[in-house]
N, C-alpha and C positions, 0 to 999 in steps of 0.2 A: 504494500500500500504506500504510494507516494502523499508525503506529507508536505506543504512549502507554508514557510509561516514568514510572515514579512514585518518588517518593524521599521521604527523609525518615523514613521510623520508625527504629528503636530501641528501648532498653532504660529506659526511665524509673518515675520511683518513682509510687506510687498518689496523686492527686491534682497529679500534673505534668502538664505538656502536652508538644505533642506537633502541627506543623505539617506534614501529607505535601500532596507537590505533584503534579503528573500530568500533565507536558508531551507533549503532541501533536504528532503532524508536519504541520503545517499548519493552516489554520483551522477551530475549533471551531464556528464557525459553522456547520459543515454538519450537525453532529448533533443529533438532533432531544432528545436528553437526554444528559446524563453523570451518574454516578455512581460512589461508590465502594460496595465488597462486602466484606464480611470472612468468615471460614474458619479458624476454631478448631478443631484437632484432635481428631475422632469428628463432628466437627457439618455441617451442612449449610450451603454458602454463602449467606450473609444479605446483603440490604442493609439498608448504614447510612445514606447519606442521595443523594438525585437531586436534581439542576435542571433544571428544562425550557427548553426554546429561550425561551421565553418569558418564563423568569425565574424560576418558581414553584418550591420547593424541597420534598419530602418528606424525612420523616429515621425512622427506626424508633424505635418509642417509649423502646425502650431507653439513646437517644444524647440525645432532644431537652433542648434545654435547657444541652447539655454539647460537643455538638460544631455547627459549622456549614460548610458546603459555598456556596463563592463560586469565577468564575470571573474570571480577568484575560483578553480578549477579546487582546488588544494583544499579550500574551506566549503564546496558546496556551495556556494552561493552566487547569483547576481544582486548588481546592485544598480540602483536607478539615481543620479548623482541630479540635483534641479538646484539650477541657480536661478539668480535674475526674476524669484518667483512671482508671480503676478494675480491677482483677484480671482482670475478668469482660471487659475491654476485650480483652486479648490475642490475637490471631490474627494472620493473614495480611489486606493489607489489598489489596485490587486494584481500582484505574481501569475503568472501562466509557465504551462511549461507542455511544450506537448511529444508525444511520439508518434510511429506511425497512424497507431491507434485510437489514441484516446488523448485527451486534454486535461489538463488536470490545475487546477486553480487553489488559488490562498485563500484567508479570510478578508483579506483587504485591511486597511490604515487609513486614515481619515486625515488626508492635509486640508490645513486651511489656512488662507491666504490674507492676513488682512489689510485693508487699502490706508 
């Protein structure tokens, strides 16, 4: 059973940062991608930025430039690094992680962003 528990958000002021982690139970190497998702109240869940097994990174245009997604292979985990954070930042932030098969998701972390 894959476990991913994420931590790290909070309440921070507009143009703070803001480091969430998303420890896995066991090695990440088996997923063929990770990412994290965010879900702002009325909205639809988005993603904010992927890694591929392979290394390659996507981020929504809205984040790039502002936030970056890197994994530590060694400790199980990625991590979702947001700077420059902004109002429009504020949701629920949640871990993914998938294989061929199946998708497997966190409880999510609550950043909030205030103006």
């Amino acid at each position: 059973q894959v476990q991913l528990v994420e931590s790290g958000g909070g309440l921070v002021q507009a143009g703070g940062s803001l480091r969430l982690s998303c420890a896995a139970s066991g090695s990440i190497s088996r997923f063929n991608a990770m990412g994290w998702y965010r879900q702002a109240p009325g909205n639809q869940r988005e993603l904010v930025a992927k890694v591929i097994s392979g290394g390659s990174t996507n981020y929504a245009d809205s984040v790039k430039g502002r936030f970056a997604i890197f994994r530590d292979s060694a400790r199980n985990t990625v991590y979702l690094q947001m700077n420059t954070l902004k109002p429009e930042d504020t949701a629920v932030y949640y871990c993914a992680a998938s294989t061929t098969w199946t998708d497997y998701w966190g409880q999510g972390t609550q950043v909030t962003v205030s103006s």
